[in-house]
Biopython code that builds the backbone (N, CA, C, O; Angstrom):
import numpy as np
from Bio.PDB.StructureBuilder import StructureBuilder

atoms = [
    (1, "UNK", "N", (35.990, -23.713, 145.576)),
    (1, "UNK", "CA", (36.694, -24.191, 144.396)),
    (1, "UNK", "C", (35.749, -24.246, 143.194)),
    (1, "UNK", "O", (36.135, -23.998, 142.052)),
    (2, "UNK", "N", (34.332, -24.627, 143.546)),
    (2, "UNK", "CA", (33.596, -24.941, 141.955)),
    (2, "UNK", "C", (33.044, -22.927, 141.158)),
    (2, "UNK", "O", (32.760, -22.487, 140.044)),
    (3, "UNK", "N", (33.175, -22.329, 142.622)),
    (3, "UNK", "CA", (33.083, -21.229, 141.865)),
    (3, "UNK", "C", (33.954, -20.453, 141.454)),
    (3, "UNK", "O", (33.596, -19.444, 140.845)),
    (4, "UNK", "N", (34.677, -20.592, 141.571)),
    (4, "UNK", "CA", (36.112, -20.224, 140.628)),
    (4, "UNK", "C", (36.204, -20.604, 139.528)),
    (4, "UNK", "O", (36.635, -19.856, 138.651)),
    (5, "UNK", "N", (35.817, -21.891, 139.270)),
    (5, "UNK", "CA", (35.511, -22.745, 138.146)),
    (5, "UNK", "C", (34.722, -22.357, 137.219)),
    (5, "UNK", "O", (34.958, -22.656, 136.048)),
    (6, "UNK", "N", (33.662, -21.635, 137.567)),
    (6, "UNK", "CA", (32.315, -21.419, 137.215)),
    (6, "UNK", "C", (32.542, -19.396, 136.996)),
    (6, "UNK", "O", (32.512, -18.465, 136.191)),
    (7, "UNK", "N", (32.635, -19.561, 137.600)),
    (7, "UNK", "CA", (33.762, -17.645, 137.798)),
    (7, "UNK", "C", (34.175, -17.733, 136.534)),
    (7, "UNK", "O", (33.828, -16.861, 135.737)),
    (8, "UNK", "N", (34.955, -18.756, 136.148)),
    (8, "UNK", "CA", (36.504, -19.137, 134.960)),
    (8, "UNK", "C", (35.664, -19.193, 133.498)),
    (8, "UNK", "O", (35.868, -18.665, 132.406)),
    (9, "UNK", "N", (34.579, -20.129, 134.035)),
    (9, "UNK", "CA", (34.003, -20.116, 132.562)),
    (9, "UNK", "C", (33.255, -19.363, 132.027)),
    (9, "UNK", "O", (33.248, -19.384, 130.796)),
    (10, "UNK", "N", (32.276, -18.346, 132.797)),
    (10, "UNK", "CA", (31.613, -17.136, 132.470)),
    (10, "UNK", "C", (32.751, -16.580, 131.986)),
    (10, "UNK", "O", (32.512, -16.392, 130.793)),
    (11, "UNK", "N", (34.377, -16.032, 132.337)),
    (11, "UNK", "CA", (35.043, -15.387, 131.554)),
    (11, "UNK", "C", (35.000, -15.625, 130.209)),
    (11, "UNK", "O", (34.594, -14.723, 129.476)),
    (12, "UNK", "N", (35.389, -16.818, 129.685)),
    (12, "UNK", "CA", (35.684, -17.088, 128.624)),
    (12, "UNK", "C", (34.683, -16.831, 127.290)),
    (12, "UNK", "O", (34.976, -16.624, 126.112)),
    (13, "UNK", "N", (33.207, -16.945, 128.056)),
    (13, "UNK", "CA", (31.860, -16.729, 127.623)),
    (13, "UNK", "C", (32.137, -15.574, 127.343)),
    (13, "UNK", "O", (31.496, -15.303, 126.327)),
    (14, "UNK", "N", (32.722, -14.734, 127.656)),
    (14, "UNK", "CA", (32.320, -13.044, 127.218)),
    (14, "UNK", "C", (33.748, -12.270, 126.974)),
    (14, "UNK", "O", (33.774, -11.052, 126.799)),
    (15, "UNK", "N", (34.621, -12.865, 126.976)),
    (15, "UNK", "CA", (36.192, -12.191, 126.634)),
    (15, "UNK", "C", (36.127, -11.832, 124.916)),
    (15, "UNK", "O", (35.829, -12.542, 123.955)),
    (16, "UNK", "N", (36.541, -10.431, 125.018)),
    (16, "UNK", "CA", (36.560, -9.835, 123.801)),
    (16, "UNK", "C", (37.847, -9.878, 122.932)),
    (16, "UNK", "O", (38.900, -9.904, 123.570)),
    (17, "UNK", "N", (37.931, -9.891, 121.571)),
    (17, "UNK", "CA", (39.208, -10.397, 121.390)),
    (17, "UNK", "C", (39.992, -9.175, 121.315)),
    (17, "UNK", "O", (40.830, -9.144, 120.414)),
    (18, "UNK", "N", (39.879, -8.032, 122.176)),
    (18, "UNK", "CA", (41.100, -6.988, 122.452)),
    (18, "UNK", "C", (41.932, -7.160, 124.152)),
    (18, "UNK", "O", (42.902, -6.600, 124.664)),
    (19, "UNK", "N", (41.099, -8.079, 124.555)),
    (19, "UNK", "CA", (41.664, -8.655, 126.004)),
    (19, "UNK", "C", (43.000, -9.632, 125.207)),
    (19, "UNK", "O", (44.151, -9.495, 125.622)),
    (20, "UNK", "N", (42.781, -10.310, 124.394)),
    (20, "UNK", "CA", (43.431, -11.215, 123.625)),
    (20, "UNK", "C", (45.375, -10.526, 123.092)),
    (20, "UNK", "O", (46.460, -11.045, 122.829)),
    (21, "UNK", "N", (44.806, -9.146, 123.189)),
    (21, "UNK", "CA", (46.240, -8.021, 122.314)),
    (21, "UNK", "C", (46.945, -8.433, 123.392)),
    (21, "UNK", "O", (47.863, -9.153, 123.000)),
    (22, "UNK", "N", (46.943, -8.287, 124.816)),
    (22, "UNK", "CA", (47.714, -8.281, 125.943)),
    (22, "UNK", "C", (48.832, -9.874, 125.713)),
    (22, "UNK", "O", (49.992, -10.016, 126.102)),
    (23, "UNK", "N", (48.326, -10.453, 125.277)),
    (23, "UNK", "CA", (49.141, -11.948, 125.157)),
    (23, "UNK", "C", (49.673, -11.571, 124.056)),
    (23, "UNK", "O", (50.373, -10.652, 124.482)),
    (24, "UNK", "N", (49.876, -11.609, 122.830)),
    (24, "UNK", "CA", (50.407, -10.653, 121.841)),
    (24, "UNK", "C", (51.600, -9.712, 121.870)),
    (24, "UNK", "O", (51.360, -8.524, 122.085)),
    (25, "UNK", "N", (53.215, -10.211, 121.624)),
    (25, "UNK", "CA", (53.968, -9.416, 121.918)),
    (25, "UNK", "C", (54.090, -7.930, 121.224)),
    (25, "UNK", "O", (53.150, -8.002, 120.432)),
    (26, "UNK", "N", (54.494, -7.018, 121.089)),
    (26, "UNK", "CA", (54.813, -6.116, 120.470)),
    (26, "UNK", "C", (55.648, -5.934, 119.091)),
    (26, "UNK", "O", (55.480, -5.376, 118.007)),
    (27, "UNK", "N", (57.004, -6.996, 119.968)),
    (27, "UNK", "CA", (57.711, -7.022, 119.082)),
    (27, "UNK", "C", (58.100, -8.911, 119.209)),
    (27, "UNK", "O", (57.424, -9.712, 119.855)),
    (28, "UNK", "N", (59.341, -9.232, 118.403)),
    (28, "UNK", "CA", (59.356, -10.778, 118.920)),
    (28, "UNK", "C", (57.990, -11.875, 118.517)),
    (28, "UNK", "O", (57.369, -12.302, 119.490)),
    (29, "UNK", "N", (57.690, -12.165, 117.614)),
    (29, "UNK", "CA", (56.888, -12.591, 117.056)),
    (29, "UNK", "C", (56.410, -14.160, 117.384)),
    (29, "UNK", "O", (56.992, -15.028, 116.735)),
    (30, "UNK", "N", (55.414, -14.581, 118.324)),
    (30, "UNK", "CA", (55.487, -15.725, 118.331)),
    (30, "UNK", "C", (54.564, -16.778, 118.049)),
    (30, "UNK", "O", (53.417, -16.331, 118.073)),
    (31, "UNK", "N", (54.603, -17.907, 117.810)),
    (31, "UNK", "CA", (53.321, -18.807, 117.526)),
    (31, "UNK", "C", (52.061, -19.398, 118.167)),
    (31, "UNK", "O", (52.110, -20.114, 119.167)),
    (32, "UNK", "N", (51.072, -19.101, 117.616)),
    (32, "UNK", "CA", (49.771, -19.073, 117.979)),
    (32, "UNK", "C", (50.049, -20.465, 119.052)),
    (32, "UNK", "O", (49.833, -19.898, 120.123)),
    (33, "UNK", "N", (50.290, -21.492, 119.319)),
    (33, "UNK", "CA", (50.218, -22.220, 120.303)),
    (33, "UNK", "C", (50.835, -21.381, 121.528)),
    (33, "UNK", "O", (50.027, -21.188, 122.436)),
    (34, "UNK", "N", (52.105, -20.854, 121.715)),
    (34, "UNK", "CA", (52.173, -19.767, 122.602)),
    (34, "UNK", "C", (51.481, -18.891, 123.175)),
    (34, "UNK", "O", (51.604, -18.595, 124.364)),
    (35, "UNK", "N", (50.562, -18.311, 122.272)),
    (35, "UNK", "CA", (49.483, -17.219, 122.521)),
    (35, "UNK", "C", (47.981, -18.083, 123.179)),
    (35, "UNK", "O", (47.110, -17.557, 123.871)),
    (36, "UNK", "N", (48.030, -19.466, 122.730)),
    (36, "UNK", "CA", (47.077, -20.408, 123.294)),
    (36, "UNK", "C", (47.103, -20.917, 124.696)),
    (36, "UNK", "O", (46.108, -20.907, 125.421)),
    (37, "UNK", "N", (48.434, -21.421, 125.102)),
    (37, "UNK", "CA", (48.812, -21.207, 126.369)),
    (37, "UNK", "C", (48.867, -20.402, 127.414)),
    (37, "UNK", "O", (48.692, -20.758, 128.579)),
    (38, "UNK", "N", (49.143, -19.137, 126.985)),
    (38, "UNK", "CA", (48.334, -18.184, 127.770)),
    (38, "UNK", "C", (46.917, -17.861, 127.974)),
    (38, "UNK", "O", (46.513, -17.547, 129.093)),
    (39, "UNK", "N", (46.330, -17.906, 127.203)),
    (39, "UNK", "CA", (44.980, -17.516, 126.780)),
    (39, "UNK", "C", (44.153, -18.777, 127.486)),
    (39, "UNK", "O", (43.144, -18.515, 128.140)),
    (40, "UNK", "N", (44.585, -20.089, 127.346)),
    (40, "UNK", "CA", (43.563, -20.791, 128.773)),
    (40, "UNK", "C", (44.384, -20.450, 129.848)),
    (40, "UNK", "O", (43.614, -20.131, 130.755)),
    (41, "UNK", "N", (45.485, -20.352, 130.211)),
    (41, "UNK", "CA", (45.929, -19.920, 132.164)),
    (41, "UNK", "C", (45.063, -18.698, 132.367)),
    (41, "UNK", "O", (44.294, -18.522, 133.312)),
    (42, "UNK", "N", (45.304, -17.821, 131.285)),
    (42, "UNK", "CA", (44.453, -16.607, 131.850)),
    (42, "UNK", "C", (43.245, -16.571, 131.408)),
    (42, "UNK", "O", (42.730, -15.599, 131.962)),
    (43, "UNK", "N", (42.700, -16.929, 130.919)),
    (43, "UNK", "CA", (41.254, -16.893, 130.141)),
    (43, "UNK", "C", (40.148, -17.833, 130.124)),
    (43, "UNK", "O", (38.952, -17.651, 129.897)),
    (44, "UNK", "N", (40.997, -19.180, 130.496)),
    (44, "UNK", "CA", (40.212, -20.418, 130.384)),
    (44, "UNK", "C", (39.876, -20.396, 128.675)),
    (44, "UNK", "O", (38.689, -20.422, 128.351)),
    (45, "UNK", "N", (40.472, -20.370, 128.067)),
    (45, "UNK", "CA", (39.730, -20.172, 126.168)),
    (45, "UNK", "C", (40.575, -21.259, 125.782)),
    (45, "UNK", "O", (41.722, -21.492, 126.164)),
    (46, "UNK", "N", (39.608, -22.122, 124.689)),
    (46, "UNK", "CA", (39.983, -23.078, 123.633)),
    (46, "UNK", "C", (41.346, -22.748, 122.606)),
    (46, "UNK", "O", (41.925, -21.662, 122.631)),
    (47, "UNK", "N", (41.682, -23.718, 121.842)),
    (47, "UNK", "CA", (42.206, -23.062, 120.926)),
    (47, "UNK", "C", (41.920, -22.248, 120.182)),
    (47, "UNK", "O", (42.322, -21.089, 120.078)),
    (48, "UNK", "N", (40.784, -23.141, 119.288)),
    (48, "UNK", "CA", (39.766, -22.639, 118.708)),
    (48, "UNK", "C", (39.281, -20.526, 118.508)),
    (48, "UNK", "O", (39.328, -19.578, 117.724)),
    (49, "UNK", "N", (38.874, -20.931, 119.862)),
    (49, "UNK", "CA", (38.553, -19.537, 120.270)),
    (49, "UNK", "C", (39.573, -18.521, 120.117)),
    (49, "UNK", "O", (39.245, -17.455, 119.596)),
    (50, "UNK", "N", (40.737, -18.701, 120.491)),
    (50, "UNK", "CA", (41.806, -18.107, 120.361)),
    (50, "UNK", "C", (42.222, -17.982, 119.017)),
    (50, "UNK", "O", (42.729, -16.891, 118.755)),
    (51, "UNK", "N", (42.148, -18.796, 118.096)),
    (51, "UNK", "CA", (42.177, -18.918, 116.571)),
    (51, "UNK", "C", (41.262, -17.535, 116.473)),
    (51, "UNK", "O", (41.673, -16.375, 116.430)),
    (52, "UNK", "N", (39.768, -18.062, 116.448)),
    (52, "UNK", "CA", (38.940, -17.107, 116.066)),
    (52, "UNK", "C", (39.256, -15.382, 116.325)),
    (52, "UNK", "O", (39.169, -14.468, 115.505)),
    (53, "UNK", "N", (39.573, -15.344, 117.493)),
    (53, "UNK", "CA", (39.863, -14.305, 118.166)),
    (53, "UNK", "C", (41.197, -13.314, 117.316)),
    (53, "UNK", "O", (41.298, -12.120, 117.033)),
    (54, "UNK", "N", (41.879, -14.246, 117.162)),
    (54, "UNK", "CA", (43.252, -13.752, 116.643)),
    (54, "UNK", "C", (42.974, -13.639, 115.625)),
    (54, "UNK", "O", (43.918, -13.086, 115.061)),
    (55, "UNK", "N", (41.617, -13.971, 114.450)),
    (55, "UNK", "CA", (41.715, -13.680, 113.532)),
    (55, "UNK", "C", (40.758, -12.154, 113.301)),
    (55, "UNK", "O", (40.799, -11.277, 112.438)),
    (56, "UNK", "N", (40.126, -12.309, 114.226)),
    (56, "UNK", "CA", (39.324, -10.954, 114.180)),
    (56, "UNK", "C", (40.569, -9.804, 114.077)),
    (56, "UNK", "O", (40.860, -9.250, 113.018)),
    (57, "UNK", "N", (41.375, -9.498, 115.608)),
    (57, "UNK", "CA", (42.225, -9.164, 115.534)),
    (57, "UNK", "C", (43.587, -9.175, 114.381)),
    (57, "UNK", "O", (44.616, -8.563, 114.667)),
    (58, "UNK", "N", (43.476, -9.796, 113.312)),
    (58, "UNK", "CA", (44.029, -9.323, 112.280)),
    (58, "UNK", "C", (43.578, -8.359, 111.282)),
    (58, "UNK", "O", (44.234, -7.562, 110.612)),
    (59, "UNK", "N", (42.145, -8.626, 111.326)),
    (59, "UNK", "CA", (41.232, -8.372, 110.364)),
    (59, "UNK", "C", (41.011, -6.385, 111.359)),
    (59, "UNK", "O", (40.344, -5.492, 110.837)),
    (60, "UNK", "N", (41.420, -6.289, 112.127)),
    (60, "UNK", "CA", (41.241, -5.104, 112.999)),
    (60, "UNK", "C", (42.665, -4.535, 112.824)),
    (60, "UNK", "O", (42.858, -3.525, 113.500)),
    (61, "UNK", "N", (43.494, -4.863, 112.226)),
    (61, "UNK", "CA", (45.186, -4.336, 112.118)),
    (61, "UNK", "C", (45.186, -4.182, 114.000)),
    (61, "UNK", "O", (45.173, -3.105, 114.595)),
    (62, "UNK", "N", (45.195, -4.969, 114.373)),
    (62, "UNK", "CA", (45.278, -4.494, 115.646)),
    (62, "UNK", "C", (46.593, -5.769, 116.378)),
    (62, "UNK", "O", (47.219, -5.754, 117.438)),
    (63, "UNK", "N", (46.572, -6.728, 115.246)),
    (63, "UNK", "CA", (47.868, -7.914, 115.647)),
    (63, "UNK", "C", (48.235, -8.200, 113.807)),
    (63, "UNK", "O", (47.452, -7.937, 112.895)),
    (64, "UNK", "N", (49.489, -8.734, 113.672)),
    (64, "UNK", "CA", (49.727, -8.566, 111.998)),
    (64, "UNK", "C", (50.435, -10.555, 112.202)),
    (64, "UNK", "O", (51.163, -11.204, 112.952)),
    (65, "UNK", "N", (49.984, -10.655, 111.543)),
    (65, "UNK", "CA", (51.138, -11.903, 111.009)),
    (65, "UNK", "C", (52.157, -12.235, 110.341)),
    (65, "UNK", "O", (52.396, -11.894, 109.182)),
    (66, "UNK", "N", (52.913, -13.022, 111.140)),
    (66, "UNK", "CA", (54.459, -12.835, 110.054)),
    (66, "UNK", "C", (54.681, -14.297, 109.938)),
    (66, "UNK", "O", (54.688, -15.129, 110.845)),
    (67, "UNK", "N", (54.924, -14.522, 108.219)),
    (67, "UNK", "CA", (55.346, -15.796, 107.435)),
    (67, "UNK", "C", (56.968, -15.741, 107.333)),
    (67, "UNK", "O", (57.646, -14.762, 107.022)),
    (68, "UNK", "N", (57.455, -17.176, 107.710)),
    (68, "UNK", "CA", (58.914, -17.071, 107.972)),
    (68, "UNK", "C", (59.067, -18.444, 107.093)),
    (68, "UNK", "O", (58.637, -19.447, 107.663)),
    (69, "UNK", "N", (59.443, -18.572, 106.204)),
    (69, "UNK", "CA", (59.599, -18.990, 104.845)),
    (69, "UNK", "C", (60.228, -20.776, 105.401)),
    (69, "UNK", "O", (61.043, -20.812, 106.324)),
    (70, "UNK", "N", (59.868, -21.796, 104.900)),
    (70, "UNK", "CA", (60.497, -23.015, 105.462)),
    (70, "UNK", "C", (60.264, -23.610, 104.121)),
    (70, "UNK", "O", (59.297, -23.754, 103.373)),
    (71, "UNK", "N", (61.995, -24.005, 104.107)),
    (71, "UNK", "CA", (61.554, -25.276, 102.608)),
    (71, "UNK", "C", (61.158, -26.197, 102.811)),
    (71, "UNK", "O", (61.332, -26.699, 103.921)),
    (72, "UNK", "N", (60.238, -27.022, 101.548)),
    (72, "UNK", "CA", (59.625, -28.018, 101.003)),
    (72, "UNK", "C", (58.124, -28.140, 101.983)),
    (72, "UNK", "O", (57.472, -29.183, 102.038)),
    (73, "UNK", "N", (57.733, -26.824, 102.744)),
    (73, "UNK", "CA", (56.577, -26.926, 103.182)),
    (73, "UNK", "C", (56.243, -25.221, 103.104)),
    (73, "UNK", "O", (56.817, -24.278, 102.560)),
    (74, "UNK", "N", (54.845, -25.372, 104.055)),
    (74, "UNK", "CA", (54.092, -23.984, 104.321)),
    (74, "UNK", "C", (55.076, -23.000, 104.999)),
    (74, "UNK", "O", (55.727, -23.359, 105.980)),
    (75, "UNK", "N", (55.175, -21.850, 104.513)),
    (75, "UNK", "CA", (55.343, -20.898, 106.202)),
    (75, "UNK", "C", (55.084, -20.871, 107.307)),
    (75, "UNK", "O", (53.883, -21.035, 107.525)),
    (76, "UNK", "N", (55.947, -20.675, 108.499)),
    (76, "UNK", "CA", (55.611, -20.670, 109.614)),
    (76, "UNK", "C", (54.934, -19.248, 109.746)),
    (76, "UNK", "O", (55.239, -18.186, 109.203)),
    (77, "UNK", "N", (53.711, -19.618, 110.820)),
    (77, "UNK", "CA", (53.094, -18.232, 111.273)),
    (77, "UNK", "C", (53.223, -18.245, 112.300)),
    (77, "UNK", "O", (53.003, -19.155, 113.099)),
    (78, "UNK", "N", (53.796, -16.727, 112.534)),
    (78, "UNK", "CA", (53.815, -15.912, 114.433)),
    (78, "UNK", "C", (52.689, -15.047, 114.289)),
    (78, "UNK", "O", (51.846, -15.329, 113.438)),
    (79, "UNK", "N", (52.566, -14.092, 114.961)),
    (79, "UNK", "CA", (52.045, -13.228, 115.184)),
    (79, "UNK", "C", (52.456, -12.222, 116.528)),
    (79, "UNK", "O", (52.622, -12.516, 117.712)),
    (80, "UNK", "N", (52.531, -11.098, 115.913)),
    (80, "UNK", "CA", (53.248, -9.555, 116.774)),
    (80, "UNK", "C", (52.165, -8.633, 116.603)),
    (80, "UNK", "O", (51.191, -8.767, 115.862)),
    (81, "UNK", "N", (52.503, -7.478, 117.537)),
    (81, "UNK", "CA", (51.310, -6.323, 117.234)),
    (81, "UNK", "C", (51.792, -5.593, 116.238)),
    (81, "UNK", "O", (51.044, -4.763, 115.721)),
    (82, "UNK", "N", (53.250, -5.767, 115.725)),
    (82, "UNK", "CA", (53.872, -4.575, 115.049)),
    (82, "UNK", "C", (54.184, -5.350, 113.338)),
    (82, "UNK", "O", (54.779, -6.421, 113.220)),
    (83, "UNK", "N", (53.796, -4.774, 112.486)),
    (83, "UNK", "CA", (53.711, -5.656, 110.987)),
    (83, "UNK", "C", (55.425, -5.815, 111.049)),
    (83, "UNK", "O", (56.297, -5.196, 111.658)),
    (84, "UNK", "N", (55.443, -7.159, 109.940)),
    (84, "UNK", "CA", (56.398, -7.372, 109.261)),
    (84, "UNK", "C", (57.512, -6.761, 108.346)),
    (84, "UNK", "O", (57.224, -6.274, 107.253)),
    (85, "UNK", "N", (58.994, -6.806, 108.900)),
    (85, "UNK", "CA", (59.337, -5.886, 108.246)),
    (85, "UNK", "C", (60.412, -6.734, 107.270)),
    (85, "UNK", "O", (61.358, -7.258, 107.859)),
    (86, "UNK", "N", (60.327, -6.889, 105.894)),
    (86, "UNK", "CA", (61.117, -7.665, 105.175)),
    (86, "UNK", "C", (60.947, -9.219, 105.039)),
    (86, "UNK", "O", (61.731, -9.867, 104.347)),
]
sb = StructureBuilder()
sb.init_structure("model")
sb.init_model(0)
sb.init_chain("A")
sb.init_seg("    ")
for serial, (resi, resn, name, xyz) in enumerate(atoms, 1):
    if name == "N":
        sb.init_residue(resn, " ", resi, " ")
    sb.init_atom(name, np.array(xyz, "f"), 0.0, 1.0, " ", f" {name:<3s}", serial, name[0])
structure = sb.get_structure()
Protein backbone atom coordinates (compact mmCIF):
# COMPACT_ATOMS: atom_id res chain seq x y z
CA UNK A 1 0.00 0.00 0.00
CA UNK A 2 2.75 2.79 0.89
CA UNK A 3 4.19 2.10 -2.50
CA UNK A 4 1.50 2.83 -4.48
CA UNK A 5 1.38 5.85 -2.54
CA UNK A 6 4.78 6.72 -3.23
CA UNK A 7 4.37 5.20 -6.99
CA UNK A 8 1.27 8.06 -6.93
CA UNK A 9 3.39 10.81 -5.96
CA UNK A 10 6.46 10.44 -8.20
CA UNK A 11 3.57 10.66 -10.90
CA UNK A 12 2.45 13.83 -10.15
CA UNK A 13 6.22 15.03 -9.78
CA UNK A 14 6.71 14.57 -13.46
CA UNK A 15 3.18 14.64 -15.34
CA UNK A 16 3.36 16.84 -18.32
CA UNK A 17 0.61 19.09 -19.00
CA UNK A 18 -0.32 17.15 -22.42
CA UNK A 19 -1.22 14.02 -20.16
CA UNK A 20 -3.63 16.76 -18.74
CA UNK A 21 -5.56 17.09 -22.74
CA UNK A 22 -6.97 13.51 -22.00
CA UNK A 23 -9.30 14.97 -19.09
CA UNK A 24 -10.27 17.80 -21.40
CA UNK A 25 -13.39 17.16 -23.41
CA UNK A 26 -13.39 17.77 -27.07
CA UNK A 27 -16.45 19.08 -27.25
CA UNK A 28 -19.01 19.94 -24.16
CA UNK A 29 -17.13 22.35 -22.29
CA UNK A 30 -16.56 21.92 -18.70
CA UNK A 31 -15.27 23.56 -15.46
CA UNK A 32 -11.90 23.47 -14.23
CA UNK A 33 -13.09 21.88 -10.83
CA UNK A 34 -14.30 18.94 -13.08
CA UNK A 35 -11.05 18.67 -14.83
CA UNK A 36 -9.53 18.82 -11.06
CA UNK A 37 -11.34 15.87 -10.01
CA UNK A 38 -10.07 13.88 -12.41
CA UNK A 39 -6.68 14.96 -12.45
CA UNK A 40 -6.11 13.87 -8.56
CA UNK A 41 -8.10 10.19 -9.16
CA UNK A 42 -5.82 9.88 -11.98
CA UNK A 43 -2.85 11.86 -11.34
CA UNK A 44 -2.74 12.49 -7.71
CA UNK A 45 -2.30 16.57 -8.81
CA UNK A 46 -3.35 19.66 -6.74
CA UNK A 47 -5.55 22.11 -7.93
CA UNK A 48 -3.13 24.37 -8.26
CA UNK A 49 -1.13 22.26 -10.51
CA UNK A 50 -3.90 21.59 -12.63
CA UNK A 51 -4.56 25.42 -12.85
CA UNK A 52 -0.97 25.77 -13.88
CA UNK A 53 -1.10 23.04 -16.25
CA UNK A 54 -4.27 24.12 -17.95
CA UNK A 55 -2.83 27.25 -18.38
CA UNK A 56 0.19 26.21 -20.20
CA UNK A 57 -2.12 24.26 -22.28
CA UNK A 58 -3.97 27.31 -23.34
CA UNK A 59 -1.07 29.19 -24.00
CA UNK A 60 -0.18 25.90 -26.45
CA UNK A 61 -3.81 26.27 -28.35
CA UNK A 62 -3.87 22.87 -27.39
CA UNK A 63 -7.25 23.42 -24.81
CA UNK A 64 -9.29 26.96 -25.51
CA UNK A 65 -11.53 28.54 -22.95
CA UNK A 66 -15.00 29.41 -23.11
CA UNK A 67 -16.68 32.54 -21.16
CA UNK A 68 -20.44 32.01 -20.71
CA UNK A 69 -21.67 35.42 -19.80
CA UNK A 70 -23.55 35.64 -16.09
CA UNK A 71 -25.22 38.83 -14.90
CA UNK A 72 -24.09 41.15 -12.22
CA UNK A 73 -20.82 39.04 -11.99
CA UNK A 74 -17.64 37.48 -13.88
CA UNK A 75 -18.01 34.87 -16.65
CA UNK A 76 -18.14 31.48 -16.13
CA UNK A 77 -15.04 29.53 -17.41
CA UNK A 78 -15.08 25.89 -19.03
CA UNK A 79 -12.66 24.71 -20.94
CA UNK A 80 -12.84 22.25 -24.32
CA UNK A 81 -10.13 21.24 -26.78
CA UNK A 82 -12.20 22.77 -29.56
CA UNK A 83 -12.41 26.97 -29.46
CA UNK A 84 -15.49 28.81 -28.91
CA UNK A 85 -17.97 29.23 -31.27
CA UNK A 86 -20.21 32.46 -30.75
Amino acid sequence: MDQQKAAQKSVSKTIEADALVELVPLIGPVRIERIAYEAKRKFNLGEKKVRTLLDILVSEQKVFRHKFPRPGTNDEIKYARTKQTV
